[in-house]
C-alpha positions in Angstrom: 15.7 -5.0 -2.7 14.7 -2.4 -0.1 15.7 -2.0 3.4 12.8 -0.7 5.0 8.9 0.6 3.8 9.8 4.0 3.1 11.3 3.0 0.1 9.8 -0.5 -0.2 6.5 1.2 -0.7 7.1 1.9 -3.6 5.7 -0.9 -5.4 2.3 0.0 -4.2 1.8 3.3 -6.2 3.7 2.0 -9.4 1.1 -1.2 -9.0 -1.9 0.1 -8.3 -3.0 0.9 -10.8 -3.6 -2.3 -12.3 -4.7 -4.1 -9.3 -9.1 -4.6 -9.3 -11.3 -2.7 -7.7 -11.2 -4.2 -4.1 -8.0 -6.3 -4.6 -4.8 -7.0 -2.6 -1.8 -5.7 -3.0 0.8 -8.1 -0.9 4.4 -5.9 -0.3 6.8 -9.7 0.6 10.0 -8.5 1.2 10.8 -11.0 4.7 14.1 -8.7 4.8 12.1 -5.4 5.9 11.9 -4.9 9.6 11.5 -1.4 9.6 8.2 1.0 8.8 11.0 3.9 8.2 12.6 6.4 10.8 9.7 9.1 10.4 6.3 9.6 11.6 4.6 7.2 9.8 4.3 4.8 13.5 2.2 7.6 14.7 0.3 8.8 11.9 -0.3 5.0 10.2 -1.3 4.9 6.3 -4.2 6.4 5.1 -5.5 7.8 1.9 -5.8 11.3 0.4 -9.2 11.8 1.6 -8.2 11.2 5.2 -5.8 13.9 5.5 -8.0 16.3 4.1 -11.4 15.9 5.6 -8.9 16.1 9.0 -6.8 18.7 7.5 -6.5 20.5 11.1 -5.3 17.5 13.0 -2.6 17.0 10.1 -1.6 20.0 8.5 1.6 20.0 11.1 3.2 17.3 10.0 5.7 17.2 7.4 4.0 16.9 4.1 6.4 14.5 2.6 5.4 11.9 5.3 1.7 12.9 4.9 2.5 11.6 0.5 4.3 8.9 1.7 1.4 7.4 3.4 -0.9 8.0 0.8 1.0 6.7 -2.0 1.5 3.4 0.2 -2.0 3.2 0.9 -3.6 4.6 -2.5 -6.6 5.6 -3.7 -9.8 5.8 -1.5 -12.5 7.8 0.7 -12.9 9.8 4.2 -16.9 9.7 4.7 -18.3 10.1 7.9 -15.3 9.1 9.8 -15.1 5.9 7.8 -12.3 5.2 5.6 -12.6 2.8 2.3 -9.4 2.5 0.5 -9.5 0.9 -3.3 -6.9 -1.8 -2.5 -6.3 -3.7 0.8 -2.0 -3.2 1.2 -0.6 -6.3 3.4 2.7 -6.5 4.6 4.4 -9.9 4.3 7.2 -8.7 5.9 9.3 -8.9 9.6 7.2 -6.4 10.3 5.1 -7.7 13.1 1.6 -8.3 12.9 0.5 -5.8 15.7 2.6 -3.3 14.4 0.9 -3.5 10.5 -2.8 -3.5 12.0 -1.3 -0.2 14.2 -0.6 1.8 11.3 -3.6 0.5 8.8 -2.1 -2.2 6.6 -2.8 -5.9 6.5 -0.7 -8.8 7.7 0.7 -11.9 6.0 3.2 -14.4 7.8 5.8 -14.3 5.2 6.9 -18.0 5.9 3.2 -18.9 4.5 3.4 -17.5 1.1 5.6 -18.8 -1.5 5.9 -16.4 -4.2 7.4 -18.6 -6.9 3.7 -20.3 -6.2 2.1 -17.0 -7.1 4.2 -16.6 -10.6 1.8 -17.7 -14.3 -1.4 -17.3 -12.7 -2.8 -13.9 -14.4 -5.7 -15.6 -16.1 -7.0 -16.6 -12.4 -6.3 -12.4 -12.0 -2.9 -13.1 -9.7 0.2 -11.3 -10.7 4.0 -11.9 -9.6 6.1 -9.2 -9.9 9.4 -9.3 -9.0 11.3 -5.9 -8.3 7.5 -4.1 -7.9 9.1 -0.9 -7.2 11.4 -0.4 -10.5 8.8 0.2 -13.2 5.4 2.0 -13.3 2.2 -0.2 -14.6 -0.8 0.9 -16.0 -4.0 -0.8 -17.9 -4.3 0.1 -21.7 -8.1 1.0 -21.1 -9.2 3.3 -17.8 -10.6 1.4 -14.9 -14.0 2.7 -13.9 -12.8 4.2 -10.5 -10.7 6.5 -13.0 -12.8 7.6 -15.3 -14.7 8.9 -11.7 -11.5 10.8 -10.7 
C-alpha cells in the first residue's frame, strides 16, 4: 500500500512490539523499489544506541532521517562498536539484495515467500498481517526487554 520504505516502514515500529525477543520482522511489499529520496542510502538503518554513542559523526544530519532509521530498525544496542538490534528487519521487496545488506537490513526474494502461506499460524508464533502499517500492536503483559527500558 506504500510506494517506497519511507513510508512502508512503518509497519516495523507499529509491530514491534509484539514480535519475540530475537524475531524477524519480514516488510513484503514486491511493489517498493525505492529506500526513499533521503539519506537513508548513506547512513543505512541503525538503532537509537548507534546514533548516540556516534553522536559526533551524526549530529549533522537531519534528525527526522536519523528517527526514521531508528523506528525502521527498532530497539537495540551500540557496545564496543558492535551493534545488536532486538528484531532482525528483512526486506522482501524490489529492493535489491546488495542494496538491503548496504543499509543494515535483511533480504528475502519476494517471489519465495507466499504470504497467504504465512496467514493462521500464530500458535507456531508466525503472524500475517496484512496493512502492517495502519494500526499500532502491543502485548497485554510487558515483554522482558521492556520492563529493562
Amino acid at each position: 500500500m506504500y510506494d517506497e520504505l519511507w513510508v512502508g516502514g512503518k509497519c516495523m515500529y507499529k509491530l514491534e512490539p509484539v514480535v519475540a525477543e530475537a524475531g524477524e520482522l519480514i516488510i513484503y511489499a514486491p511493489h517498493i523499489r525505492e529506500i526513499s529520496l533521503t539519506l537513508i542510502r548513506k547512513i543505512g538503518y541503525h538503532c537509537r544506541d548507534y546514533f548516540l554513542k556516534q553522536w559526533d559523526e551524526y549530529k549533522d544530519f537531519p534528525w527526522g532521517v536519523l528517527a526514521h532509521s531508528t523506528h525502521v530498525r527498532g530497539i537495540g544496542t551500540y557496545k564496543e562498536g558492535v551493534e545488536r538490534c532486538r528484531v532482525q528487519v528483512t526486506l522482501a521487496t524490489g529492493i535489491p539484495e546488495e542494496v538491503c545488506r548496504e543499509i543494515n537490513l535483511g533480504y528475502r526474494d519476494p517471489a519465495q515467500i507466499g504470504p497467504q502461506e504465512l496467514a493462521n499460524r500464530e500458535e507456531e508464533g508466525v503472524l500475517l498481517v496484512p496493512n502492517a502499517g495502519e494500526m499500532l500492536y502491543h502485548l497485554r503483559q510487558r515483554p522482558d526487554w521492556a520492563r529493562e527500558m
